[in-house]
OpenMM code with the backbone's topology and positions (N, CA, C; nanometers):
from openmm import Vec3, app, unit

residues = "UNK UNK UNK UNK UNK UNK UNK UNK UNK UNK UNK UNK UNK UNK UNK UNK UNK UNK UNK UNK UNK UNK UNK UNK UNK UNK UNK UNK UNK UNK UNK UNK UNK UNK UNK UNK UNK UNK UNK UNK UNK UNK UNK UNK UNK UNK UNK UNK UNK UNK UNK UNK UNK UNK UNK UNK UNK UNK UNK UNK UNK UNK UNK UNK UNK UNK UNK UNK UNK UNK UNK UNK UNK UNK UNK UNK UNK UNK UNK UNK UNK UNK UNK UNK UNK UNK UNK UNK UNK UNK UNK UNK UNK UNK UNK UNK UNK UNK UNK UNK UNK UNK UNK UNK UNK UNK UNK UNK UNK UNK UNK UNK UNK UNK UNK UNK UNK UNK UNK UNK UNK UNK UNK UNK UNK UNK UNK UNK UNK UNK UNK UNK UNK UNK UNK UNK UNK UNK UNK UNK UNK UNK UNK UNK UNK UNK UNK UNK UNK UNK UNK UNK UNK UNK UNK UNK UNK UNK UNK UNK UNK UNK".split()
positions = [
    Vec3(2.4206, 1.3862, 10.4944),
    Vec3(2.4672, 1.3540, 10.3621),
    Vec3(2.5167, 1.4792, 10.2899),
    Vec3(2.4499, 1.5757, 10.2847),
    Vec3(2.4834, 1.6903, 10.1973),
    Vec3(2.6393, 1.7414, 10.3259),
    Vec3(2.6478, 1.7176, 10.4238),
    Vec3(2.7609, 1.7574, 10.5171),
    Vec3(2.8982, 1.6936, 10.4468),
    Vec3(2.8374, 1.5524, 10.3952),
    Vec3(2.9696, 1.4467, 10.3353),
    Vec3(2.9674, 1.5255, 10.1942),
    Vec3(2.8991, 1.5554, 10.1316),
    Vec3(2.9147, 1.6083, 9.9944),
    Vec3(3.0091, 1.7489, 9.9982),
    Vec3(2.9462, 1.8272, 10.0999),
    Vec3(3.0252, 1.9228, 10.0592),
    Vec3(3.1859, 1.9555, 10.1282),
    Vec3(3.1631, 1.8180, 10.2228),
    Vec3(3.2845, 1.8776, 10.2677),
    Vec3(3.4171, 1.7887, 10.1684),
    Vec3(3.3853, 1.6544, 10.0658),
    Vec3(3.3913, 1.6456, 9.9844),
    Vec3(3.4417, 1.6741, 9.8799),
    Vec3(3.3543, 1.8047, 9.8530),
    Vec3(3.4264, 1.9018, 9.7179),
    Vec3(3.5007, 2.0126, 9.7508),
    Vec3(3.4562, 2.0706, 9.8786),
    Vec3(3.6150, 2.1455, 9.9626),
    Vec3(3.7241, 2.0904, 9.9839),
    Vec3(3.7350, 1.8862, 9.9593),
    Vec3(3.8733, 1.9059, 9.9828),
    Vec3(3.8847, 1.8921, 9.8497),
    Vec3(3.8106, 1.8279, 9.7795),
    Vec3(3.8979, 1.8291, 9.6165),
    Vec3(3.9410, 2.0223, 9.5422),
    Vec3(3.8506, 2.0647, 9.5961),
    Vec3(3.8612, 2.2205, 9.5356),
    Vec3(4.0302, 2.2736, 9.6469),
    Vec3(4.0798, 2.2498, 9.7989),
    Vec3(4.1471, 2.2851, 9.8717),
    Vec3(4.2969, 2.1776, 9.8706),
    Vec3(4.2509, 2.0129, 9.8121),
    Vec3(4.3671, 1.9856, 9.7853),
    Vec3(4.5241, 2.0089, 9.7483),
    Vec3(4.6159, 2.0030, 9.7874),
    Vec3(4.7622, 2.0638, 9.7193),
    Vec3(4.7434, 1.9787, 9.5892),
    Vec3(4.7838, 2.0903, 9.4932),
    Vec3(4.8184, 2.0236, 9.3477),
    Vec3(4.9687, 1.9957, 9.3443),
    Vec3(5.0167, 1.9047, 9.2696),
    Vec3(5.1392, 1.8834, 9.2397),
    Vec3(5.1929, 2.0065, 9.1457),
    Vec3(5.3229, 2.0254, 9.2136),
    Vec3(5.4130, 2.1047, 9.1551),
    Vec3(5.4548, 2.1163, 9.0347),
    Vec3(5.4228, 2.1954, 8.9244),
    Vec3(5.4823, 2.1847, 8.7916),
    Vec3(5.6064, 2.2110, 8.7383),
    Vec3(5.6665, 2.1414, 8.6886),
    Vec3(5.8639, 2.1634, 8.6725),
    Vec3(5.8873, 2.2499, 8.5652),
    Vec3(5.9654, 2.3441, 8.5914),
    Vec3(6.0160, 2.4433, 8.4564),
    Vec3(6.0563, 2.3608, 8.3279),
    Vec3(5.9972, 2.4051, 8.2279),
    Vec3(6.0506, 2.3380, 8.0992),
    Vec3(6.1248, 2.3728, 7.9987),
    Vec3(6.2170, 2.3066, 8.0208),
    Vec3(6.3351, 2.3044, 7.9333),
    Vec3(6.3302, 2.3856, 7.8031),
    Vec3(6.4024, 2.4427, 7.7209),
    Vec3(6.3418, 2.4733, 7.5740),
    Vec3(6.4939, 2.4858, 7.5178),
    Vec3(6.4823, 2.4171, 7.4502),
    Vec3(6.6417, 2.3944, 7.4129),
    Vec3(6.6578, 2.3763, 7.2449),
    Vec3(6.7790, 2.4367, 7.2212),
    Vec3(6.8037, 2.4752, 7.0461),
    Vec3(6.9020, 2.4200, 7.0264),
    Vec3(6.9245, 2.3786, 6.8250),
    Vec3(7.0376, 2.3722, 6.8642),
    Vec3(7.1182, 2.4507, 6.7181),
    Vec3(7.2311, 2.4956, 6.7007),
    Vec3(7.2768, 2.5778, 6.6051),
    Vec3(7.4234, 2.5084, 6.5324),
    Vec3(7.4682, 2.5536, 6.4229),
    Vec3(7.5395, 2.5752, 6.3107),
    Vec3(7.5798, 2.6926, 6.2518),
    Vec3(7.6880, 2.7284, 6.2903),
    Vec3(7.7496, 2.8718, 6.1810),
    Vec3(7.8814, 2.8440, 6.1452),
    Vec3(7.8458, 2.8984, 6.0255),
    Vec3(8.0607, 2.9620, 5.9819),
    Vec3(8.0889, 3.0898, 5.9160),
    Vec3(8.1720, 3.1339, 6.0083),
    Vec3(8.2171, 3.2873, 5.9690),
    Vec3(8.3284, 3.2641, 5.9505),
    Vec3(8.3228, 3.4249, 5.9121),
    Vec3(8.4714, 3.5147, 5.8662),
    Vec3(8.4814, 3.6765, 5.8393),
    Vec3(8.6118, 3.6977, 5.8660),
    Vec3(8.5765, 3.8385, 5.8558),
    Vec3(8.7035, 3.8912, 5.8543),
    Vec3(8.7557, 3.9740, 5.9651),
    Vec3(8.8620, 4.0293, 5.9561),
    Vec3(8.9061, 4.0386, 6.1526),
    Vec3(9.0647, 4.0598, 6.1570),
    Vec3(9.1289, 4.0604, 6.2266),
    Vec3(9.2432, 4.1345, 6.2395),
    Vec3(9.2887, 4.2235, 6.3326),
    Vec3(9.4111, 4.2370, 6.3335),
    Vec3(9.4767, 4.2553, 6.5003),
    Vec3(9.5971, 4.2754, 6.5004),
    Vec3(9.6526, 4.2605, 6.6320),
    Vec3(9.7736, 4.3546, 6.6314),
    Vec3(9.7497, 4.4558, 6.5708),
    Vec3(9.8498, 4.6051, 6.5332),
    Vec3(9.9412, 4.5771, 6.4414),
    Vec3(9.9144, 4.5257, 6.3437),
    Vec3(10.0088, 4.5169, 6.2372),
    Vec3(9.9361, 4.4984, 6.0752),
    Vec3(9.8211, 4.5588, 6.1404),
    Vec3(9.7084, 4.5918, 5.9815),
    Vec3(9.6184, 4.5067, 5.9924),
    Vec3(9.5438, 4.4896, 5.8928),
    Vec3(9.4225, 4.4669, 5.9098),
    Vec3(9.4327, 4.3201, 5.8030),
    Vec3(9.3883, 4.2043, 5.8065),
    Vec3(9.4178, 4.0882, 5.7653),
    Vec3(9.2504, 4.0089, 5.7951),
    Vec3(9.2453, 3.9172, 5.6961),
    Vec3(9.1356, 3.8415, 5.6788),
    Vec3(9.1582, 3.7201, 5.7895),
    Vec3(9.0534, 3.7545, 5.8566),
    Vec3(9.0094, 3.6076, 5.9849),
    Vec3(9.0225, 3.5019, 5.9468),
    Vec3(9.0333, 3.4062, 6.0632),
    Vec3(9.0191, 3.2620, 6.0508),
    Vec3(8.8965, 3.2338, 6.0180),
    Vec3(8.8431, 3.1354, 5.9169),
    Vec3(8.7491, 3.0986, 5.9024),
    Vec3(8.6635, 3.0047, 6.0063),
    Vec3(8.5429, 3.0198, 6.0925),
    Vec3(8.5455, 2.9308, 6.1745),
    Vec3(8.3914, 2.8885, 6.1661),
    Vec3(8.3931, 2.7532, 6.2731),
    Vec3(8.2510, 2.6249, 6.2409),
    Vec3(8.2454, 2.6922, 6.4287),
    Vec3(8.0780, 2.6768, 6.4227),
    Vec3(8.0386, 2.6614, 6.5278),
    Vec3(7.9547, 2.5936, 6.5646),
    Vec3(7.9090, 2.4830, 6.6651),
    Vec3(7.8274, 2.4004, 6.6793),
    Vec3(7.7898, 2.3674, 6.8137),
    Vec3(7.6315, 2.3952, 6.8243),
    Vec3(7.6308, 2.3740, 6.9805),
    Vec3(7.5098, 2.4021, 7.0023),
    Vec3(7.4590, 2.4103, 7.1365),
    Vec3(7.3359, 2.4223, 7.1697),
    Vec3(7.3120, 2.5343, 7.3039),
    Vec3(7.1728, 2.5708, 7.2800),
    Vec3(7.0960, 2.6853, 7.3709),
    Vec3(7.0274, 2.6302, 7.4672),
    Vec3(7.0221, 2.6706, 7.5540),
    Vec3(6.8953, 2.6068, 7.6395),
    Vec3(6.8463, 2.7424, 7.7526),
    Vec3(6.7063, 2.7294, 7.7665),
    Vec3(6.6387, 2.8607, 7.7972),
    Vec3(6.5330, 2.7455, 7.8981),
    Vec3(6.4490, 2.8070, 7.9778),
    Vec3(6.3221, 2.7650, 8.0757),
    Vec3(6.2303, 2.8740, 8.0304),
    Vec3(6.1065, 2.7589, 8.0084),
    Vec3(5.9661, 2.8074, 8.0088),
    Vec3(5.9337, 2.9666, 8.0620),
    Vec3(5.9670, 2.9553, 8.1762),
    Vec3(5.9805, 3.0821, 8.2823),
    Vec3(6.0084, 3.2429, 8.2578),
    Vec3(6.1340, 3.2273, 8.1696),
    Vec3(6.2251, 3.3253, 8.1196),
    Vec3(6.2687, 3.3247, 7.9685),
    Vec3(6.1922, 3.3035, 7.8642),
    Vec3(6.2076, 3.2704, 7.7569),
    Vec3(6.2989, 3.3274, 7.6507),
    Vec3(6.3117, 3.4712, 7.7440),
    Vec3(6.3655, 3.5579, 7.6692),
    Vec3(6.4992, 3.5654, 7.6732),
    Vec3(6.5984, 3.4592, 7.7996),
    Vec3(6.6832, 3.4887, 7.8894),
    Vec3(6.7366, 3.3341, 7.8082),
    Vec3(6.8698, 3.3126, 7.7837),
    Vec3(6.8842, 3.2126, 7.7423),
    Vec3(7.1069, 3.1825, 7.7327),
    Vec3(7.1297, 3.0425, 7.7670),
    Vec3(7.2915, 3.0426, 7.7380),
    Vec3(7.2718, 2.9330, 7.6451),
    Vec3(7.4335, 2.9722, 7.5652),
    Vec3(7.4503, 2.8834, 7.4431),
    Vec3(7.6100, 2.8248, 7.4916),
    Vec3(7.6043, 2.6971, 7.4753),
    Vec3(7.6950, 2.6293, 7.4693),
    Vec3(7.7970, 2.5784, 7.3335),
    Vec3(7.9160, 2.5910, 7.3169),
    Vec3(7.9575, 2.5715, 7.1716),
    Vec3(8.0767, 2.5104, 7.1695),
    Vec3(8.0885, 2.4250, 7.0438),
    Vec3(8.2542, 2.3858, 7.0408),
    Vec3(8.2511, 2.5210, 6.8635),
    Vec3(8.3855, 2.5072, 6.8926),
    Vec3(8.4509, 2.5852, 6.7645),
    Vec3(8.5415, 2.4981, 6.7184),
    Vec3(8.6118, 2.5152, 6.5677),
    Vec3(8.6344, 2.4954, 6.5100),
    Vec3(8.6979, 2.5981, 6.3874),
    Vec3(8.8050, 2.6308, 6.3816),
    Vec3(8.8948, 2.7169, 6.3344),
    Vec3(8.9231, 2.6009, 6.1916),
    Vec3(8.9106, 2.6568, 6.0993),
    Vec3(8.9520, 2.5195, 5.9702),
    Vec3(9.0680, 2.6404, 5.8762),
    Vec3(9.0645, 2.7259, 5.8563),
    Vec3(9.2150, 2.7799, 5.7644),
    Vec3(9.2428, 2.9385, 5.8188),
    Vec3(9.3382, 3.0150, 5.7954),
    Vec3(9.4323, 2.9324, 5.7343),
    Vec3(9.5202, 2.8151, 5.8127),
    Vec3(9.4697, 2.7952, 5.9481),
    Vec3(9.5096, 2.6593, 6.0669),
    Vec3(9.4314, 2.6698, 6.1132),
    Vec3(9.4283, 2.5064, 6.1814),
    Vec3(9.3215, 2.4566, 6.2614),
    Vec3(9.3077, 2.5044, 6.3856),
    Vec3(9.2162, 2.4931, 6.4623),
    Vec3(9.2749, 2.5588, 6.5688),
    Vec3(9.1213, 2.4659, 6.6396),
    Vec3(9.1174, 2.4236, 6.7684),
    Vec3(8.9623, 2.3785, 6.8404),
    Vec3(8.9669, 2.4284, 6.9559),
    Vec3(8.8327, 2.4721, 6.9726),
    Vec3(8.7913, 2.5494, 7.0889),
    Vec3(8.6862, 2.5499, 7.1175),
    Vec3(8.6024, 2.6651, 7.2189),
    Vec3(8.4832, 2.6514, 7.2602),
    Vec3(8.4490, 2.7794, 7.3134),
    Vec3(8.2632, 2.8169, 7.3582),
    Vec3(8.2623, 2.8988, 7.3860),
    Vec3(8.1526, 2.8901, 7.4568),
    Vec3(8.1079, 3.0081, 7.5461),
    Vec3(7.9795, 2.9661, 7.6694),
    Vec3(7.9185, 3.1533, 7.6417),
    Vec3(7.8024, 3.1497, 7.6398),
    Vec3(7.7001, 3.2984, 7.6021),
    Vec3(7.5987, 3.2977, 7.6603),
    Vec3(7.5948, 3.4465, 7.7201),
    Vec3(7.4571, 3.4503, 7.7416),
    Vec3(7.3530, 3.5388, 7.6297),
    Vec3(7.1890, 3.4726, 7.6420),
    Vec3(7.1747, 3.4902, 7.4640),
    Vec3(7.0719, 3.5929, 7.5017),
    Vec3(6.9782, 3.6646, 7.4508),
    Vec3(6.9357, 3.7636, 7.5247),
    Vec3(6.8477, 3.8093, 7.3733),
    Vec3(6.7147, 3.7329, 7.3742),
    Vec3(6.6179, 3.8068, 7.2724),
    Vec3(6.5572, 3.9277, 7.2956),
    Vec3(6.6073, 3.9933, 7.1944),
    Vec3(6.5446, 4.1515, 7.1814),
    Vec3(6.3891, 4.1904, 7.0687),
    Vec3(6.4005, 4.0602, 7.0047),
    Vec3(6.2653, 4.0822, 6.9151),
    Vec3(6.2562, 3.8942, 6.9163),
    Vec3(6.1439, 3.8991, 6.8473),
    Vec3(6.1591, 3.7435, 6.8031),
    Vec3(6.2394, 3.6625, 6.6840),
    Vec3(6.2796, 3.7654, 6.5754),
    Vec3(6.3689, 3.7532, 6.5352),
    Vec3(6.5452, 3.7998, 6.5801),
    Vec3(6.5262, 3.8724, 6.6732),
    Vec3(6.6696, 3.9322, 6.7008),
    Vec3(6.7331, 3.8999, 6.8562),
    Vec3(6.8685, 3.8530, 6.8886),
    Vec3(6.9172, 3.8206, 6.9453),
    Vec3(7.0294, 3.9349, 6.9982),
    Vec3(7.0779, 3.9450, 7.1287),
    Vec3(7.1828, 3.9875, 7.1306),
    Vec3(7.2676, 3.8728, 7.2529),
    Vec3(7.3735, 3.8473, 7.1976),
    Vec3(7.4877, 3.7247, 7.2808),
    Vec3(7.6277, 3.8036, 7.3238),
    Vec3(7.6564, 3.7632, 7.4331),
    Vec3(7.7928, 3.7879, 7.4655),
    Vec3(7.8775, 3.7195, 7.6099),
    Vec3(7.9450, 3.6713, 7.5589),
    Vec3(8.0409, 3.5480, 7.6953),
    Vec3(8.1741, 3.5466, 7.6741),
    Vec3(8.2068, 3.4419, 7.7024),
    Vec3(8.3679, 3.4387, 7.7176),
    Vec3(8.3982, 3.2898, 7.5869),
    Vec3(8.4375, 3.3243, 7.5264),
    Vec3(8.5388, 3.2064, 7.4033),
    Vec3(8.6916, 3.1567, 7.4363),
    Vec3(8.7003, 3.0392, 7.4166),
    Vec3(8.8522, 2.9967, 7.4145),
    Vec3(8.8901, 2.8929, 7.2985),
    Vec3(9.0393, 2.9067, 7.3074),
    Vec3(9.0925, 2.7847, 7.2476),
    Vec3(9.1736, 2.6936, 7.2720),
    Vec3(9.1934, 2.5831, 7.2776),
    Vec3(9.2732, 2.4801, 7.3714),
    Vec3(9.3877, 2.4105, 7.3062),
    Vec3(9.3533, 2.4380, 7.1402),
    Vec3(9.4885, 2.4029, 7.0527),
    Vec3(9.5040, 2.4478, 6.8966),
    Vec3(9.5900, 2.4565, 6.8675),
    Vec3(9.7404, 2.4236, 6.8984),
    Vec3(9.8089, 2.4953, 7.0173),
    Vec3(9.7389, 2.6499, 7.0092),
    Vec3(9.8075, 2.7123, 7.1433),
    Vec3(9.6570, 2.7316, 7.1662),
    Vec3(9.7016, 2.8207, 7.3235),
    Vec3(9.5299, 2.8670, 7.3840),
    Vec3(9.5279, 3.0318, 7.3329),
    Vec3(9.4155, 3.0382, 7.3734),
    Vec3(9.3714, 3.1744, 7.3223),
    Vec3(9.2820, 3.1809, 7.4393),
    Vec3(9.2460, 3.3206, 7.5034),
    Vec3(9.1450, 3.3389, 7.6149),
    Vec3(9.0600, 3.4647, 7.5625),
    Vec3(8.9692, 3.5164, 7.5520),
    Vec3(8.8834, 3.5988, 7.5235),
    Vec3(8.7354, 3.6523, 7.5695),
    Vec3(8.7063, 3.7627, 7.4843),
    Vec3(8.5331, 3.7521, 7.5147),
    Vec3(8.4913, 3.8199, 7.3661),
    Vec3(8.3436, 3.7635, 7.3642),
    Vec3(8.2604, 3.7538, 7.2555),
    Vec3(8.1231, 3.8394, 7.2731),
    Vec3(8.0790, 3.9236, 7.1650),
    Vec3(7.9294, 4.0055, 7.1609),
    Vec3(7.9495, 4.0021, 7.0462),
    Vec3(7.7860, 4.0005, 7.0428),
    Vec3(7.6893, 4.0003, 6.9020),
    Vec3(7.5591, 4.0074, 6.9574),
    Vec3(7.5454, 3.9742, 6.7366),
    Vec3(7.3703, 4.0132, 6.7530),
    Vec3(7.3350, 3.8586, 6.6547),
    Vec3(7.2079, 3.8449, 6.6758),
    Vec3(7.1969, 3.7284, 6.5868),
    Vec3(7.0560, 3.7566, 6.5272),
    Vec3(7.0711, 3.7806, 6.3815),
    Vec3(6.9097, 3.7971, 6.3161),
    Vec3(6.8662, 3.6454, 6.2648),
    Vec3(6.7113, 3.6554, 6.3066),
    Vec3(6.6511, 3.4834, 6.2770),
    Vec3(6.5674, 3.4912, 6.1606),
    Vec3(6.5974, 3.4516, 6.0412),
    Vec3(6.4912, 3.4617, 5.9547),
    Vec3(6.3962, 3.3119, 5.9524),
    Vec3(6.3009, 3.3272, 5.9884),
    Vec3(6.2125, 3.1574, 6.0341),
    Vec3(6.1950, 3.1184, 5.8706),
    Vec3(6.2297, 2.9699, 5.8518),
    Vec3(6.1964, 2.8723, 5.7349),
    Vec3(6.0920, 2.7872, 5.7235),
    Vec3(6.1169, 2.7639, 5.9137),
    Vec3(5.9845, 2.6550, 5.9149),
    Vec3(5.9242, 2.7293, 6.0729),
    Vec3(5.8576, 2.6526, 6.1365),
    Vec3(5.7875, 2.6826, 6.2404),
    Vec3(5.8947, 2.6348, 6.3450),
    Vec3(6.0368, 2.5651, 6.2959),
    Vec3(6.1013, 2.5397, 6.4219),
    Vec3(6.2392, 2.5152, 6.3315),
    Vec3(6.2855, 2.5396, 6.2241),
    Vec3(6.3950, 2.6001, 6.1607),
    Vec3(6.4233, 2.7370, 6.1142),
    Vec3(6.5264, 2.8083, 6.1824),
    Vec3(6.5381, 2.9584, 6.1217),
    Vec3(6.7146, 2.9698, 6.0491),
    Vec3(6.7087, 3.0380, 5.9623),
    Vec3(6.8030, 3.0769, 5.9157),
    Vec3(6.8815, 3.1851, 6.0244),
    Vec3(7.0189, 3.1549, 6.0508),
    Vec3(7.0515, 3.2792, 6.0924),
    Vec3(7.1672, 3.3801, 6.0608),
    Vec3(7.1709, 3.4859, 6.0436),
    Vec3(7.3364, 3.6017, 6.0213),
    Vec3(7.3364, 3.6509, 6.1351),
    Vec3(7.4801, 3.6465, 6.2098),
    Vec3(7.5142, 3.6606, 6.3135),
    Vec3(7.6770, 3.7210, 6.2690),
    Vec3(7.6575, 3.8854, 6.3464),
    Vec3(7.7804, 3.9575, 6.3117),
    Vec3(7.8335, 3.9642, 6.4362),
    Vec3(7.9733, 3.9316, 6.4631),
    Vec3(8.0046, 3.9416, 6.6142),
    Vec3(8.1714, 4.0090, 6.6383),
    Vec3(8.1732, 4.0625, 6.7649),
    Vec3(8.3550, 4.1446, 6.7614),
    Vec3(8.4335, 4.0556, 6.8239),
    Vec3(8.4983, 3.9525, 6.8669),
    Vec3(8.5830, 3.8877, 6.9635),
    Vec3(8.7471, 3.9669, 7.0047),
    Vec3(8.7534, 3.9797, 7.0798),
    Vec3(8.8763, 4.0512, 7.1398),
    Vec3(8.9244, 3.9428, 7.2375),
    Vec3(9.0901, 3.9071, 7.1755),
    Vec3(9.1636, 3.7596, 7.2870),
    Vec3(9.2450, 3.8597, 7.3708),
    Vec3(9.2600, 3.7915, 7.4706),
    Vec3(9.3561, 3.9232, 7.5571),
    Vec3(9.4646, 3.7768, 7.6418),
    Vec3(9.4394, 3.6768, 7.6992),
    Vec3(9.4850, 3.6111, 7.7140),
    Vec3(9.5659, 3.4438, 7.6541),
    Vec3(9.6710, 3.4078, 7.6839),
    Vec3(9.6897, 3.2930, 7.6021),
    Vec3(9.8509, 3.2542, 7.4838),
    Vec3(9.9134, 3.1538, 7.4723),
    Vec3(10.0052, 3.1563, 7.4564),
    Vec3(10.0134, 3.1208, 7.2529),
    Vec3(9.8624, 3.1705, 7.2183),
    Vec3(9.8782, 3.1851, 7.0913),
    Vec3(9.8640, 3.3394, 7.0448),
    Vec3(9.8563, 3.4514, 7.1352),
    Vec3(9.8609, 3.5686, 7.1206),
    Vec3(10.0219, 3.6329, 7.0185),
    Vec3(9.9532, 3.6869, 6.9348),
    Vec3(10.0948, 3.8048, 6.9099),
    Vec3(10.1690, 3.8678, 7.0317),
    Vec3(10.3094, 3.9099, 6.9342),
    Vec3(10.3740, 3.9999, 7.0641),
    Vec3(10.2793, 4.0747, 7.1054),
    Vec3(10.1696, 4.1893, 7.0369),
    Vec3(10.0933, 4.3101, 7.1575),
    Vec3(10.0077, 4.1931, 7.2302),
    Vec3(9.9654, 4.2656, 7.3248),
    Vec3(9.8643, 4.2089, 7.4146),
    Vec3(9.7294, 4.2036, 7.4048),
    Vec3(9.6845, 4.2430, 7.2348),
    Vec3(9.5411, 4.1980, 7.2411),
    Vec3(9.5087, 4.2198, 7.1045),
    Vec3(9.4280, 4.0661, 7.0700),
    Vec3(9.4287, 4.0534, 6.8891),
    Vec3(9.2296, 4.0449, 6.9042),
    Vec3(9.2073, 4.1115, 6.8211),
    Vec3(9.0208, 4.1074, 6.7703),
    Vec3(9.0417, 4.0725, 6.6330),
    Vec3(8.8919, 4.0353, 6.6655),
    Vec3(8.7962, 4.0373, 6.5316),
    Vec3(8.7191, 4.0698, 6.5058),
    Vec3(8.6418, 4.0778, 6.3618),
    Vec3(8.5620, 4.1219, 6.3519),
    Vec3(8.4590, 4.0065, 6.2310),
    Vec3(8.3653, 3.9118, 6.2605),
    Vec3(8.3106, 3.8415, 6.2267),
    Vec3(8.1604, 3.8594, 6.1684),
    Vec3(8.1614, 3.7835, 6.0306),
    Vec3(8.0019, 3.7866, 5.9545),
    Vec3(7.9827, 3.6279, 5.9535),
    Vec3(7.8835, 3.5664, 6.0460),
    Vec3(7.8759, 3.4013, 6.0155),
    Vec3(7.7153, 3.4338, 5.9433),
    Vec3(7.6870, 3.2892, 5.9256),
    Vec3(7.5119, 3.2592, 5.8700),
    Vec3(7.5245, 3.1127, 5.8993),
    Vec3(7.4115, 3.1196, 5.9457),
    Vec3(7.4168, 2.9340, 5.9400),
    Vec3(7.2357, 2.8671, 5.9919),
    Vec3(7.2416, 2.7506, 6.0600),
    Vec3(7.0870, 2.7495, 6.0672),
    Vec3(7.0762, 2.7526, 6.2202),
    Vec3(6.9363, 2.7692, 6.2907),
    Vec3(6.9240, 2.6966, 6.4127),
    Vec3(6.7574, 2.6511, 6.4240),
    Vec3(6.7897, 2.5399, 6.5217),
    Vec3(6.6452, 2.4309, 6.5139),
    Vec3(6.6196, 2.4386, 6.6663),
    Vec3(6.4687, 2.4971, 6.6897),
    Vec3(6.4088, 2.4764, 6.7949),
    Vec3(6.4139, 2.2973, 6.7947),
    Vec3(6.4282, 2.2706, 6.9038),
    Vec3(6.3590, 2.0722, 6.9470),
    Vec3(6.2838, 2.0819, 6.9872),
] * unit.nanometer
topology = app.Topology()
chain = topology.addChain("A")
for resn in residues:
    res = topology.addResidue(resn, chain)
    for name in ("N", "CA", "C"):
        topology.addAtom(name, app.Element.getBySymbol(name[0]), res)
């Protein structure tokens, strides 16, 4: 009897446990900036633009994270686009992002994007955020004659852990 007991609790103690799945941790954000731009012919006030989209990070790597986005260009023309980042926490309030941005109309625009993003927390899963960023387009048939127009961007807006 004590042979059935213990061999028993060796298998419950030696059993395979089921595998635990990485978990998701996913955000989602709101900004609109503006700032300044030029493309060698002085220095001129940016398009004003909406950004909207979401983060998603694993349990695993918390610190390691991509953001998915549509854009939204509203004056002085419309313009819709999108953009893909990788997001990269440096504090718990501080972010640093940088990927590739585009635009698909009226003309395209091809580019890349860096920043920083400061989080001021509101709630335990709403933070305020200011996010200053440089974008430089180098490709695309809404480019000026030179071959490469930047910016220079101040957004704020919110983002919500889910």
């Amino acid at each position: 009897m004590r042979r059935l007991a213990l061999l028993l609790v060796l298998s419950l103690l030696l059993a395979p446990r089921p595998a635990s799945a990485q978990e998701l941790l996913l955000a989602g954000h709101m900004t609109a900036s503006s700032g300044v731009e030029s493309a060698g012919r002085g220095i001129l006030r940016a398009r004003t633009r909406v950004r909207v989209g979401a983060e998603l990070r694993v349990d695993e790597s918390p610190k390691d994270g991509i953001a998915f986005s549509g854009i939204v260009d509203l004056e002085p023309r419309a313009a819709v686009g999108g953009d893909i980042r990788y997001v990269r926490l440096l504090t718990s309030k501080l972010a640093f992002h940088a990927g590739a941005i585009g635009y698909a109309a009226p003309g395209t625009l091809l580019g890349a994007v860096a920043g920083l993003e400061v989080r001021v927390p509101l709630t335990k899963s709403v933070s305020f955020v200011a996010a200053p960023e440089v974008t430089v387009f180098f490709l695309g048939t809404d480019l000026p004659d030179v071959s490469i127009f930047w910016q220079g961007l101040v957004g704020g807006g919110i983002r919500v852990e889910l």
